[in-house]
C-alpha positions in Angstrom: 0.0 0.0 0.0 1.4 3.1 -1.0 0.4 6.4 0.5 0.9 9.8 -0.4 3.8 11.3 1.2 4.1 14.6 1.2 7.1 17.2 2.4 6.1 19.0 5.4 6.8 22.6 5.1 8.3 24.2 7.1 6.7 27.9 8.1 9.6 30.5 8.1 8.4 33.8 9.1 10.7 37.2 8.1 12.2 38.9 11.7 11.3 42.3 12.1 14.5 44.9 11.4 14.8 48.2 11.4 16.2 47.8 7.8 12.8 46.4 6.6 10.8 48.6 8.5 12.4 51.7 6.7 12.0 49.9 3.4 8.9 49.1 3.8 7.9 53.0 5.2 9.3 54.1 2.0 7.1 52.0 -0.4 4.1 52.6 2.1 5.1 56.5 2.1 5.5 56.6 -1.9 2.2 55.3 -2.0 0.9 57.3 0.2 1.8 60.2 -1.8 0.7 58.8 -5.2 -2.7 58.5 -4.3 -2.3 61.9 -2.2 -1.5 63.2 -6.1 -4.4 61.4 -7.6 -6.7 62.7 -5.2 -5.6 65.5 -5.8 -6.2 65.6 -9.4 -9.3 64.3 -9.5 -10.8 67.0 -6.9 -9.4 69.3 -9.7 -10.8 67.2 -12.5 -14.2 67.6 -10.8 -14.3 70.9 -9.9 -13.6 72.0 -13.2 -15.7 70.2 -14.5 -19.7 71.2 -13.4 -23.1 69.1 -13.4 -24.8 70.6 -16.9 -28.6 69.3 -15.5 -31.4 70.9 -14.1 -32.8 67.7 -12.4 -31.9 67.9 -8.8 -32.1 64.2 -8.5 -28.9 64.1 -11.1 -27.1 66.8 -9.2 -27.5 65.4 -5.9 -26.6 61.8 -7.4 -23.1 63.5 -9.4 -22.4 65.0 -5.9 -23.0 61.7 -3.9 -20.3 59.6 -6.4 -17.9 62.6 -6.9 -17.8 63.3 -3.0 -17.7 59.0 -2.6 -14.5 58.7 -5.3 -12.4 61.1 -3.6 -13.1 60.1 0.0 -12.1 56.2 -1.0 -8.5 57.6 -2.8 -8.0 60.0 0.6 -9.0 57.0 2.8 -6.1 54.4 0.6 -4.2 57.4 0.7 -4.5 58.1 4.5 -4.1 54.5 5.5 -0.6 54.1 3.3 0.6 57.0 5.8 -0.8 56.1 9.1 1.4 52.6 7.7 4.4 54.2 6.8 4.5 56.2 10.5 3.7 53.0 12.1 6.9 51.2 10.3 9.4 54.0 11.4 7.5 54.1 15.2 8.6 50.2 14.5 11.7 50.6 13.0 12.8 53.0 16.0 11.5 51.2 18.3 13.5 47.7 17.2 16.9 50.0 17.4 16.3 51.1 20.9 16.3 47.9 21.6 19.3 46.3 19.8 21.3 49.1 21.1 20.0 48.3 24.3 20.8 44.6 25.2 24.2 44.2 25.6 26.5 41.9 23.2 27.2 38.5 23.6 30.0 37.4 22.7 
């Protein structure tokens, strides 16, 4: 009888460093900013650009979706920053501490 034998893998899981936690607040922080810029744009876009109707049902429903699409890019945008301060906050936090315990040697 021959039975399925399968390798067991083996869960590694990446240690936190301060090196990765700057790297990481970089990408998170360049992000950040993208979508700060396309928020950005698009307000300007919109603005720019007014509701030709004289139904108040298609007014209030432009203003609903244009107010909606900028909120979700701020909200991306704010949540790639709050990241990128948590990572540095985390990246600090991991050097206090390595220059903290003493060598062993």
């Amino acid at each position: 009888m021959s039975e399925n034998i399968t390798p067991q893998e083996t869960a590694t899981q990446a240690q936190a460093s301060p090196l990765r936690c700057v790297t990481g607040a970089i990408i998170s922080s360049g992000m950040a900013y993208a979508l700060y810029s396309l928020m950005i744009a698009i307000a300007t876009s919109f603005a720019s650009k007014p509701v030709h109707s004289t139904n108040e049902l298609v007014i209030k429903i432009t203003a609903a979706v244009r107010t909606l699409v900028v909120g979700i890019v701020a909200l991306g945008s704010g949540i790639f920053g709050i990241v990128a301060l948590g990572l540095i906050a985390l990246g600090v936090q991991l050097l206090i501490q390595q220059l903290s315990q003493p060598k062993n040697n």
